[in-house]
DOLOBA-187969 format. One line per 2 residues: number of its first residue (from 1); their letters; for each residue x, y, z of N, C-alpha, C, O. Coordinates in steps of 0.2 Angstrom, whole numbers, always signed. Atoms other than C-alpha are relative to their C-alpha. Layout:
BEGIN
NUM) a) X/Y/Z/X/Y/Z/X/Y/Z/X/Y/Z  ...
***
This chain:
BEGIN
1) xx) -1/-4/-6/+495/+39/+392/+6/-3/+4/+11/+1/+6  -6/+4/-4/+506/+26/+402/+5/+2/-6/+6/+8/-6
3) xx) -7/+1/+3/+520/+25/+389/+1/+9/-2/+7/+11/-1  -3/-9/-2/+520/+45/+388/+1/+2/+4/+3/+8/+4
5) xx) -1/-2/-9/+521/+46/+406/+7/-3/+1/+11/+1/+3  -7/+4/-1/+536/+32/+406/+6/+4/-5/+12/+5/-5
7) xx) -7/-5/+4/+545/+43/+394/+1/+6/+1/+5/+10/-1  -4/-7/-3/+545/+58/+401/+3/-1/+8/+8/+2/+11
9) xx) -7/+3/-8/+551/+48/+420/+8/-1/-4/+13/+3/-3  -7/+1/+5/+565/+42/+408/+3/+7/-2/+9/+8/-1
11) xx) -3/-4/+2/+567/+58/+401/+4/+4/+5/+10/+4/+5  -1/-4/-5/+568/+68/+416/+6/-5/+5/+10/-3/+9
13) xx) -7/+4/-3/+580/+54/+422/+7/+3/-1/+12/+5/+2  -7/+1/+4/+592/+54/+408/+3/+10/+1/+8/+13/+0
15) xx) -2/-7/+0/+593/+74/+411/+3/+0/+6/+9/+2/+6  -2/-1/-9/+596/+73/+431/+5/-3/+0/+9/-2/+5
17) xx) -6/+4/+1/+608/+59/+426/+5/+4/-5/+10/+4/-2  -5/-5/+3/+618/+71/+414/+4/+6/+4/+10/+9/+3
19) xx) -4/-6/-4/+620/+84/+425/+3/-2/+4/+8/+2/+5  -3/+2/-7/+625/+74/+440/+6/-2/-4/+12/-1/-1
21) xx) -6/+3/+1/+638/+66/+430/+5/+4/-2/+11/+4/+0  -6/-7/+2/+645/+83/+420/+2/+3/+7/+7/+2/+9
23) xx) -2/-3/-8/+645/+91/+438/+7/-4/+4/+12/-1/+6  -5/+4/-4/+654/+77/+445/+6/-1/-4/+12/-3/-1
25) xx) -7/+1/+3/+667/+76/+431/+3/+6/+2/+8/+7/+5  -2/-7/-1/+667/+94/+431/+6/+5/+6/+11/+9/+5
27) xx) -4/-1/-4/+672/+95/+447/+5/-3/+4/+7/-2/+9  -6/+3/-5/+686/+84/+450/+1/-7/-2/+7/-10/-3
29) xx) +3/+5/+2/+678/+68/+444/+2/-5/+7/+1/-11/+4  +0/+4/-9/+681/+59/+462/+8/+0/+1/+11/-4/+5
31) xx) -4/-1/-4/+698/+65/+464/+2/+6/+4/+7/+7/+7  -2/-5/-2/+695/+81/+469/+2/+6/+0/+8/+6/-3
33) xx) -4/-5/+1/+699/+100/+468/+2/+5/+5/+7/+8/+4  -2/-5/-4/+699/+110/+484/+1/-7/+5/+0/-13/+5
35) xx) -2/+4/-6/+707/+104/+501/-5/-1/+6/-4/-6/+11  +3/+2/-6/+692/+106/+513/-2/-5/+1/-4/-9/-3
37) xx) +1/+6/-2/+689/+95/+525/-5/+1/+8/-4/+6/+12  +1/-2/-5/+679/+94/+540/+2/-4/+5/+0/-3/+11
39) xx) -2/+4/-5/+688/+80/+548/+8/+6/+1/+12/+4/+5  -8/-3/-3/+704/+94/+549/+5/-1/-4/+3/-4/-9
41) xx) -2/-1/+3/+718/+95/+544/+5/-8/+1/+10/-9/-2  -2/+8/-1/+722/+75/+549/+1/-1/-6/+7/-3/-9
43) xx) +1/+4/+9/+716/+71/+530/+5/+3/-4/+7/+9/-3  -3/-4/+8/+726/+75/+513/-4/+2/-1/-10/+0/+1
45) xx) +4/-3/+1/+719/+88/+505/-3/-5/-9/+2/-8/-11  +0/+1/+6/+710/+82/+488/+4/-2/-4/+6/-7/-6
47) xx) -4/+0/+5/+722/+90/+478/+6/-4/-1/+9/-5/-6  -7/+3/+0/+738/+81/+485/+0/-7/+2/+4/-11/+4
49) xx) +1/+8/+0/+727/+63/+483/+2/+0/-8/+4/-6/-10  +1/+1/+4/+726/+67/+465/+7/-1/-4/+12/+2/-2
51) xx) -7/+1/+5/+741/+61/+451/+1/+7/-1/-4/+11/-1  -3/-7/+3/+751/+77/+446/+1/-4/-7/+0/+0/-11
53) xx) -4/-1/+8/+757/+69/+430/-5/+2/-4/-11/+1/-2  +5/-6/+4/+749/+80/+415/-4/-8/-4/-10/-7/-4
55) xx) +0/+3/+2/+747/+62/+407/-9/+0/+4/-15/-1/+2  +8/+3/-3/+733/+59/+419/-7/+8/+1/-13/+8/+2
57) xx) +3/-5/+3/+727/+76/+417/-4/+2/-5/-9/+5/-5  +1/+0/+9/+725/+76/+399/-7/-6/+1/-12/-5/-2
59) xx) +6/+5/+0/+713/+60/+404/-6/+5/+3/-10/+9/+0  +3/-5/-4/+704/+70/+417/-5/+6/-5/-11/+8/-5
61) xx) +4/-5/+6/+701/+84/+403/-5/-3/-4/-10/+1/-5  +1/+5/+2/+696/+71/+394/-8/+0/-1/-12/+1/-5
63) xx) +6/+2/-1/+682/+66/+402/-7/+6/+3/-13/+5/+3  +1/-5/-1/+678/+83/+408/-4/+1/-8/-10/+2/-8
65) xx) +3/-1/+5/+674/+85/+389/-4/-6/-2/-5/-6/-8  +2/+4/+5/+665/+69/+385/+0/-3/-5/-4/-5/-8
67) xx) -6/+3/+2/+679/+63/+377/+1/-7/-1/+7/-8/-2  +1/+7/-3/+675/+44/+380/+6/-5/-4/+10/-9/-1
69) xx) -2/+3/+5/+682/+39/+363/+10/+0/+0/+14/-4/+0  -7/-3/-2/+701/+50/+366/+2/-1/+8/+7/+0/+9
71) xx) -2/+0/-4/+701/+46/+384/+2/-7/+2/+6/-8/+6  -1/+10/-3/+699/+25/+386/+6/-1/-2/+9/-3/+3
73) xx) -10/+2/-1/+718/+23/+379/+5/+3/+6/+10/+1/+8  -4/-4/-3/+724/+36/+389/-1/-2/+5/+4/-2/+9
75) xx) +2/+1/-8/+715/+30/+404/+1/-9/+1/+1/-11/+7  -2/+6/+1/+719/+12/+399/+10/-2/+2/+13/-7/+5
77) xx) -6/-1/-2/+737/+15/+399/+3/+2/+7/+7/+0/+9  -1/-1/-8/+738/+23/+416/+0/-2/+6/+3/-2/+11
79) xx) +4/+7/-5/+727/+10/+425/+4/-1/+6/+1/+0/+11  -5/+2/-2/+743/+3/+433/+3/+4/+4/+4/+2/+10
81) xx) -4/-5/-2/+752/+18/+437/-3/+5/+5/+1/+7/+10  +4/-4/-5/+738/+29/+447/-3/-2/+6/-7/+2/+9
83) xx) +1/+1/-5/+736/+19/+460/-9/+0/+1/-12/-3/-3  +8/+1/+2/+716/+22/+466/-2/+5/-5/-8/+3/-7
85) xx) +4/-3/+4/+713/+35/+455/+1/-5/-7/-3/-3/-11  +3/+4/+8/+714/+23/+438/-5/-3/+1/-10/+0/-1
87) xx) +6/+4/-1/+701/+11/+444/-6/+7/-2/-11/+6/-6  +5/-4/+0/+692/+28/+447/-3/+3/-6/-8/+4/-8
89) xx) +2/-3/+5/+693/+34/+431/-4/-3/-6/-9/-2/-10  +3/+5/+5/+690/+20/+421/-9/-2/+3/-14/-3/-1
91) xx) +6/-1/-4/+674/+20/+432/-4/+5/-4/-9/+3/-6  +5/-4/+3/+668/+35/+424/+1/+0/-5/-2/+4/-9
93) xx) -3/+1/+8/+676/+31/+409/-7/-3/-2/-10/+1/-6  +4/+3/+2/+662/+18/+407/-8/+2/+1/-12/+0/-2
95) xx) +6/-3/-1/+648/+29/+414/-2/+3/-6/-7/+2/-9  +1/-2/+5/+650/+38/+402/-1/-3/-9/-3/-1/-14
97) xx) +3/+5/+6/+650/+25/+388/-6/-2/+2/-9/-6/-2  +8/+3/+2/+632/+21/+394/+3/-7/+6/-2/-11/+7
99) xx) +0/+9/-3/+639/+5/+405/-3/+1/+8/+0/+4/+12  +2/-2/-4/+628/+6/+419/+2/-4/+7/+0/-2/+12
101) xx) +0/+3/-4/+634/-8/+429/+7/-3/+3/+9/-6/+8  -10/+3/+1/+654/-11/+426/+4/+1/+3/+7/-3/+6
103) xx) -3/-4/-5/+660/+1/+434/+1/-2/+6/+6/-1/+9  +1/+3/-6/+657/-6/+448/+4/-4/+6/+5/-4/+12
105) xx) -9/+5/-1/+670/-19/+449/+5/+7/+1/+5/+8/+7  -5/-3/+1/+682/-5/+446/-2/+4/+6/+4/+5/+8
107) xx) +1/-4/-5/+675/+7/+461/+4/-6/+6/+9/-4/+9  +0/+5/-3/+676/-10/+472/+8/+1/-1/+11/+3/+4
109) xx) -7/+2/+2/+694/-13/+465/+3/+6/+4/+5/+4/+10  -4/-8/-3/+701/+8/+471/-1/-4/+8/+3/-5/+12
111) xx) +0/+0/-6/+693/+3/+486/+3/-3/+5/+5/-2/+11  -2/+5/-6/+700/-12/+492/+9/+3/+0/+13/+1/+4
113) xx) -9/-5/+0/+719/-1/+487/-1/+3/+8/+4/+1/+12  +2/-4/-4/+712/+9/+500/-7/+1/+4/-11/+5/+2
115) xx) +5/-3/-2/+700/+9/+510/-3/+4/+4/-9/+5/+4  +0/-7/-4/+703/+25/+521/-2/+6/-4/-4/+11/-2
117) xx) +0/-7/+3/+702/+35/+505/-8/+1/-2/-12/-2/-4  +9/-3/+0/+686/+46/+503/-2/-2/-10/-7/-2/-12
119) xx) +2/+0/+5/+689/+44/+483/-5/-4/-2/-10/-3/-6  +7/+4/+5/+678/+27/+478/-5/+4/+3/-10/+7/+1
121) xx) +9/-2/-2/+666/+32/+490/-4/+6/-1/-11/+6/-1  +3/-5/+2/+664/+47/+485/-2/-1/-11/-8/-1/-13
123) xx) +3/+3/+9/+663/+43/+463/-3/-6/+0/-4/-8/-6  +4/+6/-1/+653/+26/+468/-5/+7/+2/-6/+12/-2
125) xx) +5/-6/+0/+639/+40/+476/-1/+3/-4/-7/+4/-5  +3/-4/+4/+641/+52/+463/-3/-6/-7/-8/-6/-9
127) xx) +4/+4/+6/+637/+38/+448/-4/-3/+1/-7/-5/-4  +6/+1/-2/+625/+31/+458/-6/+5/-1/-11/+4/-4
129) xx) +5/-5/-1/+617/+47/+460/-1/+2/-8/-7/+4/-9  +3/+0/+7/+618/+50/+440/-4/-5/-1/-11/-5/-2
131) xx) +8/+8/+3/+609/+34/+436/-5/+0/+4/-10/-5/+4  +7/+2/-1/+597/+38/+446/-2/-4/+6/-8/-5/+7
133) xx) +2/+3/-3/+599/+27/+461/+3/+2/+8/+8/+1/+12  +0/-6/-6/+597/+39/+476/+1/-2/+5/+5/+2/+8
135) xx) -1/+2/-7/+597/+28/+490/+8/-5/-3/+10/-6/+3  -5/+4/-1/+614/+17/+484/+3/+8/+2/+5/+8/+8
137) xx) -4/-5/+0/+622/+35/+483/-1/+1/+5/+5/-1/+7  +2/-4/-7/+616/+41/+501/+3/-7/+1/+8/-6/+5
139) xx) -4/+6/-5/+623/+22/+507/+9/+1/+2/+12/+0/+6  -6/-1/+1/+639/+27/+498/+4/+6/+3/+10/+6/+5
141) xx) -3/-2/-4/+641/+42/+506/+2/+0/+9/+7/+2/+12  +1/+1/-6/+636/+37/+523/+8/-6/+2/+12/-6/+6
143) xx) -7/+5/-2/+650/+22/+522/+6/+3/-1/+10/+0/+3  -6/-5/+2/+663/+35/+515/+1/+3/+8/+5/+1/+12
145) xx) -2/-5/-7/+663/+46/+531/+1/-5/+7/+3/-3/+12  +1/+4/-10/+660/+30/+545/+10/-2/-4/+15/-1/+0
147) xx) -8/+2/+0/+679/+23/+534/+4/+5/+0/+10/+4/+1  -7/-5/+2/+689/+39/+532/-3/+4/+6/+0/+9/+6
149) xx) +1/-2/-4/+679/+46/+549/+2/+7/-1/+7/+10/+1  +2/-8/+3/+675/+64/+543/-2/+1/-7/-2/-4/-11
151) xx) +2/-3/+5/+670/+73/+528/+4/+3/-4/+5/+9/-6  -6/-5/+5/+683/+77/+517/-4/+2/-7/-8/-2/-10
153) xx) +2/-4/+7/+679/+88/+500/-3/-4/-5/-9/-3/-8  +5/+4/+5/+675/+74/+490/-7/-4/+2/-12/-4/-1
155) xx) +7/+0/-4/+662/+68/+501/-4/+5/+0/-9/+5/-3  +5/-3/+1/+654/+83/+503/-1/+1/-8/-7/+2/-9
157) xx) +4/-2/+5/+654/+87/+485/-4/-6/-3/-9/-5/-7  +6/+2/+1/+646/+72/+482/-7/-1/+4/-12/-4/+1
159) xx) +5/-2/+0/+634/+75/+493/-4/+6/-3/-10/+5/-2  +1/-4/+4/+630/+91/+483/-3/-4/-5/-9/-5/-5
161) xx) +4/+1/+6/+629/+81/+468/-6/-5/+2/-9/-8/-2  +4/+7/+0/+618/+68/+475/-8/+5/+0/-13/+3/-2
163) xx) +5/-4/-2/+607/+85/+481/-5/+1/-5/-11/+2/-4  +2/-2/+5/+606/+90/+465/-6/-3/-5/-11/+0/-7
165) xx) +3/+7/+3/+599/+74/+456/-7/-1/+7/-12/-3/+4  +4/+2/-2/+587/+72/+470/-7/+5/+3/-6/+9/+8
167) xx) +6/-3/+1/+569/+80/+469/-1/+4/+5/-1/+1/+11  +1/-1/-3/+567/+93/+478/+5/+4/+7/+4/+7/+12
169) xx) -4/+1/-5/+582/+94/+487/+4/+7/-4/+8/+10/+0  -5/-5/+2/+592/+107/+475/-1/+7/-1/+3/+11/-2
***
């Protein structure tokens, strides 16, 4: 009875951690697709944080499709050139390969680029909240919003995604 109880906790994890990650790639993967904001029109919108080059789109699609295998070159090669979005990617790059702790350094790394910008804080919360660790995610958006002093798009949608993944809440 205990280990068929632990295996449907797990299961019912590995599901709320799927969703929360397709969502969060879905939408933007922590760089963003729409401009709102509720700190004003102070902040860049999302979309004019994220790379224009197609190169890094093509990663982006990538990972949108769960692509892990076609997108690690792509997104290994860029690393250098995207400024905080590479760290970020490779971030979910690894999430998605199953690495649940790696990423982490590489969240850490976007952030010290910038620390005013809402992107780590915002894909550090949402891949917290995939895996499942509900309270790092709610610390992570809470710090996002005291450094970049408001709410810009990417914070709120991960608070969405964090809503989503948390019992009761969506």
């Amino acid at each position: 009875m205990t280990e068929r109880s632990n295996a449907r906790r797990r299961a019912g994890r590995n599901v709320a951690a799927s969703l929360a990650l397709l969502l969060a790639v879905a939408c933007g993967g922590g760089s963003g697709e729409d401009g709102a904001s509720d700190a004003g029109a102070s902040l860049p919108s999302s979309q004019e944080r994220r790379s224009p080059r197609e190169d890094a789109a093509e990663a982006r699609r990538l990972l949108d499709r769960g692509r892990a295998e076609l997108a690690r070159p792509l997104i290994e090669s860029l690393e250098g050139v995207l400024g905080v979005e590479g760290p970020l990617l490779l971030a979910r790059l690894k999430v998605l390969e199953g690495d649940e702790t790696g990423w982490i350094a590489d969240v850490e790394r976007a952030r010290s680029m910038d620390p005013g910008d809402p992107r780590p804080y915002a894909t550090a919360a949402e891949l917290y909240a995939a895996l499942g660790r509900l309270g790092a995610a709610k610390d992570e958006v809470r710090r996002g919003v005291e450094a970049v002093g408001g709410r810009p798009a990417e914070l709120t949608r991960a608070t969405g995604v964090l809503a989503i993944v948390t019992p009761g809440q969506a």
